[in-house]
BADOFI-234104 format. One line per field, with one value per residue (C-alpha): z negated, y, x negated; chain. Coordinates in Angstrom, 3 decimals, decimal comma. Layout:
<tinus>
Z c(Z/...)
Y c(Y/...)
X c(X/...)
unit c(A/...)
</tinus>
This chain:
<tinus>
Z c(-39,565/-40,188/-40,920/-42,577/-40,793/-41,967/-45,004/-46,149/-49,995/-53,281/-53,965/-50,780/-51,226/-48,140/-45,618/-47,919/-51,378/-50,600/-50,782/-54,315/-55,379/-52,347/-53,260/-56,549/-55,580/-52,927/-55,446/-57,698/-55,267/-54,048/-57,652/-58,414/-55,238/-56,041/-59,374/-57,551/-54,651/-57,134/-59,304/-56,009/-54,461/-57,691/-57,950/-53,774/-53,562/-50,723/-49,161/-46,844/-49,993/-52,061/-49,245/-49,049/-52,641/-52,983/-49,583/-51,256/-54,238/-51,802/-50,950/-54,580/-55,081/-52,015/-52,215/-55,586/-54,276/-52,160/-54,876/-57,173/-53,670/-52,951/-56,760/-56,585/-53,481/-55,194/-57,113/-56,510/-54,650/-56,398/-55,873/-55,444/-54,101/-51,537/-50,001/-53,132/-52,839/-49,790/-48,271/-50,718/-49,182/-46,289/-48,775/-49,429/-46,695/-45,896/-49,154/-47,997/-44,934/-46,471/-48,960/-45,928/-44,195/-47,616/-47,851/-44,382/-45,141/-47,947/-46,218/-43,486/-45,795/-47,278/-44,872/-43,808/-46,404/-46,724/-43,397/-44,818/-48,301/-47,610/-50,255/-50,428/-49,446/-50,969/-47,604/-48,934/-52,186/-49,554/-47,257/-49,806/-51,805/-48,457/-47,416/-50,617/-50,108/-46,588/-47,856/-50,466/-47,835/-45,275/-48,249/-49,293/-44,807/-44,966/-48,003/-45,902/-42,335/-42,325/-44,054/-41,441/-39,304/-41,250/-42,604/-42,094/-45,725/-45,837/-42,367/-44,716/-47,112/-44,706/-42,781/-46,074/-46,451/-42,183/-43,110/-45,152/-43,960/-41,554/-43,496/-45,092/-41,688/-41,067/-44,192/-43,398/-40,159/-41,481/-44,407/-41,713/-40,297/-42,839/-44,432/-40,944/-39,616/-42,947/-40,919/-43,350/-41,328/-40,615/-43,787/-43,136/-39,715/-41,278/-43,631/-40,855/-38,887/-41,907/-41,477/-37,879/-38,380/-41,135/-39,131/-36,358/-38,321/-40,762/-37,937/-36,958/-39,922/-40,644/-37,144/-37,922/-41,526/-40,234/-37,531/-40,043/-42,332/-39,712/-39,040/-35,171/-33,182/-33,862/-31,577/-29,891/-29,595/-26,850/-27,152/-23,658/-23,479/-26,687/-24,953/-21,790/-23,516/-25,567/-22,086/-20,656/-23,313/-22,586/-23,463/-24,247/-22,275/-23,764/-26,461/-28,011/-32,033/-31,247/-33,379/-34,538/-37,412/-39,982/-43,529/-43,723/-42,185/-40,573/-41,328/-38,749/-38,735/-35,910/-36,346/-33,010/-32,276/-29,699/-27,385/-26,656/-24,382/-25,373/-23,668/-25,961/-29,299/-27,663/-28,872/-27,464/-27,682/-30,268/-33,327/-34,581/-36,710/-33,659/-31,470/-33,664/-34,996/-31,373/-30,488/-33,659/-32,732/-29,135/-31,465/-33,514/-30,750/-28,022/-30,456/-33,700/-35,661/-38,438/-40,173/-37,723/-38,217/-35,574/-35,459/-33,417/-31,406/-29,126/-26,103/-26,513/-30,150/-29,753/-28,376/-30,033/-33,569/-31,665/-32,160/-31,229/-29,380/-28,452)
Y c(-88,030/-84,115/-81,620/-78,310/-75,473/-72,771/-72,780/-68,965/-69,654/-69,173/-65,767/-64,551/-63,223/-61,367/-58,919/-56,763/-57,393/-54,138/-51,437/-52,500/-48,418/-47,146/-48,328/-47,382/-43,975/-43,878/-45,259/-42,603/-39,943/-41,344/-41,651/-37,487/-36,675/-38,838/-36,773/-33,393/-34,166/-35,294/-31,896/-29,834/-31,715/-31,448/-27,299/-26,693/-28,767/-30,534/-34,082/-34,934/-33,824/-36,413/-38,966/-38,079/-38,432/-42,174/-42,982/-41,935/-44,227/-46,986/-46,114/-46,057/-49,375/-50,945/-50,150/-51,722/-54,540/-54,651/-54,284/-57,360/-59,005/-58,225/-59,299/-62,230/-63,263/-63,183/-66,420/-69,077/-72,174/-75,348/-78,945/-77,898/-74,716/-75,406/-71,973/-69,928/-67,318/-65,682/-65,984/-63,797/-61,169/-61,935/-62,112/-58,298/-57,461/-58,801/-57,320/-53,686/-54,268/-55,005/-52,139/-49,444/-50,911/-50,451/-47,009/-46,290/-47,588/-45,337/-42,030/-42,716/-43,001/-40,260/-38,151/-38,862/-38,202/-34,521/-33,500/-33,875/-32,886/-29,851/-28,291/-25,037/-26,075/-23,215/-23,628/-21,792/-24,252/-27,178/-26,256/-25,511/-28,969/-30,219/-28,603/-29,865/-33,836/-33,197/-32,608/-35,529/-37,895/-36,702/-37,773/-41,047/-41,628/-41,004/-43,494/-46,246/-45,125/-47,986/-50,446/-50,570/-52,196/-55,370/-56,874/-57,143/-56,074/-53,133/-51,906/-52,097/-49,510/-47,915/-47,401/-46,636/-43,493/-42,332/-42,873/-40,438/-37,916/-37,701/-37,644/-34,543/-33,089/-33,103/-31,760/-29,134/-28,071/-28,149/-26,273/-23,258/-23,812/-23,431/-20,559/-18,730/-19,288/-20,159/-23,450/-26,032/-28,797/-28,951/-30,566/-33,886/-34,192/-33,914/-36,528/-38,796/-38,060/-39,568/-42,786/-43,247/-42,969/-45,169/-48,111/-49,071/-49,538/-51,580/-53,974/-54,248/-54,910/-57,866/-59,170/-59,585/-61,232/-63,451/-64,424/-65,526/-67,523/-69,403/-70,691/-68,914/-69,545/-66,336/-63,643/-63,152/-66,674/-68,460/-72,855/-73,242/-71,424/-73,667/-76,810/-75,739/-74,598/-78,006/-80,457/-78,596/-79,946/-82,671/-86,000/-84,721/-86,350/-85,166/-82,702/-83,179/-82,403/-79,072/-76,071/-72,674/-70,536/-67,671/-68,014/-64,357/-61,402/-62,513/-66,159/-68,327/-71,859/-74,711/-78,265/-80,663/-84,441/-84,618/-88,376/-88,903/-91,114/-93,759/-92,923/-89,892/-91,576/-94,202/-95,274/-92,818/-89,882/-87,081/-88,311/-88,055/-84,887/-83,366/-83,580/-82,476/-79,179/-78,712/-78,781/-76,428/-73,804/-73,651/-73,269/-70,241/-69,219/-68,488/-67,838/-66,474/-69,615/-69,816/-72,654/-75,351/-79,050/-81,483/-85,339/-87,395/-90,322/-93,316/-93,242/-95,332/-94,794/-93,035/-95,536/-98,085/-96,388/-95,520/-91,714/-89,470/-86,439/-83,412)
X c(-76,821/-76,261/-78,886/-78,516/-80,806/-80,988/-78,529/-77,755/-80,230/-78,282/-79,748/-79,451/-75,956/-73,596/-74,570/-72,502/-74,849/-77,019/-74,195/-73,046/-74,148/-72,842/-69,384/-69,814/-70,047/-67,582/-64,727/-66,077/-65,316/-61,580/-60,284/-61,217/-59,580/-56,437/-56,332/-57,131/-54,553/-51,941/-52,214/-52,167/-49,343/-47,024/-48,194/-47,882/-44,838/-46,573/-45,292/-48,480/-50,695/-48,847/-49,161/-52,723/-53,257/-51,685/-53,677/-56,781/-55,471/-55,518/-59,508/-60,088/-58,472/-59,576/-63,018/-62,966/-61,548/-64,580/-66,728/-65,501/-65,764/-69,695/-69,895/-67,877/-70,286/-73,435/-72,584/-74,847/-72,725/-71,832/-70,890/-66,823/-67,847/-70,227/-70,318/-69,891/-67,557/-68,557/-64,824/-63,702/-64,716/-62,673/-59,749/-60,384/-60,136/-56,967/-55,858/-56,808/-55,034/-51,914/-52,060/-52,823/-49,634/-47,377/-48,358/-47,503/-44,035/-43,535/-45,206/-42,225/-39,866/-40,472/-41,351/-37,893/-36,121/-38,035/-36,919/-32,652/-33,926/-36,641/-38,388/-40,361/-44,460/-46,941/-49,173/-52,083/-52,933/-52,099/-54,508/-57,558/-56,765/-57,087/-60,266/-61,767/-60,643/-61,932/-65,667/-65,749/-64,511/-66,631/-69,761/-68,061/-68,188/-71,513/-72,556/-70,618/-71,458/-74,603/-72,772/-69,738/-71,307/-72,955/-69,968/-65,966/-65,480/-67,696/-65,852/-62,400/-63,831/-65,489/-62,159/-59,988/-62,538/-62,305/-58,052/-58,117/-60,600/-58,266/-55,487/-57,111/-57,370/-53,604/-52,650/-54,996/-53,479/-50,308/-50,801/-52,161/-48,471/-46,596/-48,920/-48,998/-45,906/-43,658/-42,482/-42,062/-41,130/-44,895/-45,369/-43,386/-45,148/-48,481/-46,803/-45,817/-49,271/-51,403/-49,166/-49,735/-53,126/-53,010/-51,500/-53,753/-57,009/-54,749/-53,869/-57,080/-58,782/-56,084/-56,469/-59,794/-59,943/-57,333/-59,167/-61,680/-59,427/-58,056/-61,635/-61,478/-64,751/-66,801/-65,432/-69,540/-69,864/-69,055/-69,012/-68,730/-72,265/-73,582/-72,501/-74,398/-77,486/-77,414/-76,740/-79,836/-81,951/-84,085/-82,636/-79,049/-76,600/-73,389/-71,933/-68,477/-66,719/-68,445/-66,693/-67,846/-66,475/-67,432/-67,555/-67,697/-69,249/-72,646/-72,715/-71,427/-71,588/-72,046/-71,689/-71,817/-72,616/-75,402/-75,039/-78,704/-80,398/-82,264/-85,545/-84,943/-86,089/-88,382/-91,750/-93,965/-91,745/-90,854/-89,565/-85,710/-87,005/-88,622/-85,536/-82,897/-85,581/-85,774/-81,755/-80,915/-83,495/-82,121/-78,936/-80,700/-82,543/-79,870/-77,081/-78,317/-76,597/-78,954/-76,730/-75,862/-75,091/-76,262/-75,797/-77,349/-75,868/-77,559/-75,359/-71,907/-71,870/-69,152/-66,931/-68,106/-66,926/-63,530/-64,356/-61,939/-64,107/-63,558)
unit c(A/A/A/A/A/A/A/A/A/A/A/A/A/A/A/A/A/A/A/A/A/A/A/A/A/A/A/A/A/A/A/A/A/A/A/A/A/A/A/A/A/A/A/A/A/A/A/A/A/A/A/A/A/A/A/A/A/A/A/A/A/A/A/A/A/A/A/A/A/A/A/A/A/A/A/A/A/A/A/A/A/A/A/A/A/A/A/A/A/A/A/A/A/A/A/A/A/A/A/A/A/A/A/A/A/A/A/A/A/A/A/A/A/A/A/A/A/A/A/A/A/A/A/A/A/A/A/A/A/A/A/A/A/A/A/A/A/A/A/A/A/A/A/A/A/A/A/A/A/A/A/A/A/A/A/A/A/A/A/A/A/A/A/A/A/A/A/A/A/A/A/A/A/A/A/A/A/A/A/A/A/A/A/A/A/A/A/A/A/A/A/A/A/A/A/A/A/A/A/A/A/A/A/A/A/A/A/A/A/A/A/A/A/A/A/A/A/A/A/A/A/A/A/A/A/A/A/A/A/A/A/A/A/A/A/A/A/A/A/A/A/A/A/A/A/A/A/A/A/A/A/A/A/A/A/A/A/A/A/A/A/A/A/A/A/A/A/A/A/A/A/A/A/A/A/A/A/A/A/A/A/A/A/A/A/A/A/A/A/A/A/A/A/A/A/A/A/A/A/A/A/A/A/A/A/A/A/A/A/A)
</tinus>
């Protein structure tokens, strides 16, 4: 028999819930520097500014994407949808991953093609559009920079706004070049500079979701140690169909069949309830699994059923 402890309530929502206004604001402040990097990229002539401007695009739509996904997670679950729609914010993520990576393939490209093709950069409007795009990115990292760190989806918009802070930062120092030294090469490299930087947060963030989807054991969890913890338990005499996942950022799940002995569930001793309260809140305890499954088995059960364990 299975018992839910700890089951995340209906109304409880993600770890992600709280920063609903936070990304409000934040999209709010990517989409007017799209529009301001946009104008100054068409006026200076600049490549990175117009790489900058469809990467803050990308933070704008992202972020929103996050957004419908904290919204979409606040649903209470149902009978088909026993989770809710928690694991769509995992979907988000994946989604901001793959748009980061499809800029970066179009910054190169470009940035290639700009360095057979050149055109004329007005380095002085390049840098101060830059300087600007700096400072509301540097407020939109600030909104996020307590959120980062509670959920995989908030980290995605959280890293769309550090992209392109930095971003900002090397069209800024390549606008100086070209205004200082006339050098417009230095405009392509900035270009191809805000793609590499663009790349290895993308991969990370899609290692990560997909690490999730595929139902991984959580990465700070370690089964061998919950099997160990669970054997040392008085009246446990083996552990097997033990697995571990995440239905999204901070709610990992454990379910496990438990062999016990009989002298575990005699007359005399704790009751069925007692034991299995006491084997999930080693589970909690040790772990931090607040939503663990546990059935309990007489010894041979197992074999007697024809169980295939693992």
């Amino acid at each position: 028999m299975g018992h839910d402890h700890g089951a995340p309530a209906a109304t409880s929502g993600t770890l992600s819930g709280g920063y609903r206004n936070r990304l409000l604001w934040t999209i709010g402040i990517s989409a007017s520097i799209t529009v301001i990097q946009v104008v100054g990229a068409l006026l200076s002539g600049s490549l990175a500014l117009l790489a900058d401007a469809a990467h803050s695009l990308t933070d704008a739509v992202g972020v929103s994407l996050a957004l419908g996904a904290v919204t979409l997670a606040q649903r209470a679950p149902t009978p088909r949808r026993t989770f809710g729609f928690y694991r769509v914010e995992i979907f988000s993520a994946v989604l901001n991953a793959l748009l980061l990576l499809a800029i970066f393939v179009w910054v190169l490209w470009s940035a290639i093609r700009r360095f057979s093709e050149p055109v004329e950069v007005k380095g002085g409007l390049m840098f101060v559009v830059a300087l600007g795009g700096l400072a509301a990115n540097l407020v939109g990292m600030w909104l996020l920079r307590d959120a980062k760190n509670d959920s995989l989806n908030m980290r995605g918009a959280y890293l769309e706004v550090l992209g392109d802070a930095l971003g900002s930062v090397a069209v800024i120092i390549g606008g100086l070049i070209i205004l200082f030294t006339g050098w417009q090469a230095a405009d392509p490299v900035a270009s191809i500079v805000i793609g590499l930087l663009i790349v290895p947060r993308a991969y990370g963030l899609l290692r990560d979701a997909l690490h999730v989807l595929l139902e991984a054991t959580p990465q700070d969890t370690d089964l061998g140690e919950v099997r160990r913890h669970l054997l040392d338990e008085p009246g446990v005499l083996a552990v097997h169909d033990l697995h571990g996942w995440t239905v999204t950022s901070g709610m990992p799940v454990l379910t496990a069949h438990v062999v016990v002995s009989p002298e575990a569930l005699a007359e005399g001793s704790e009751s069925y309830a007692e034991l299995l309260g006491r084997l999930q809140a080693c589970v909690g305890d040790h772990f931090d699994i607040a939503h663990s499954t546990i059935q309990l088995e007489p010894e041979g059960y197992g074999e007697a059923a024809g169980a295939v364990h693992h």
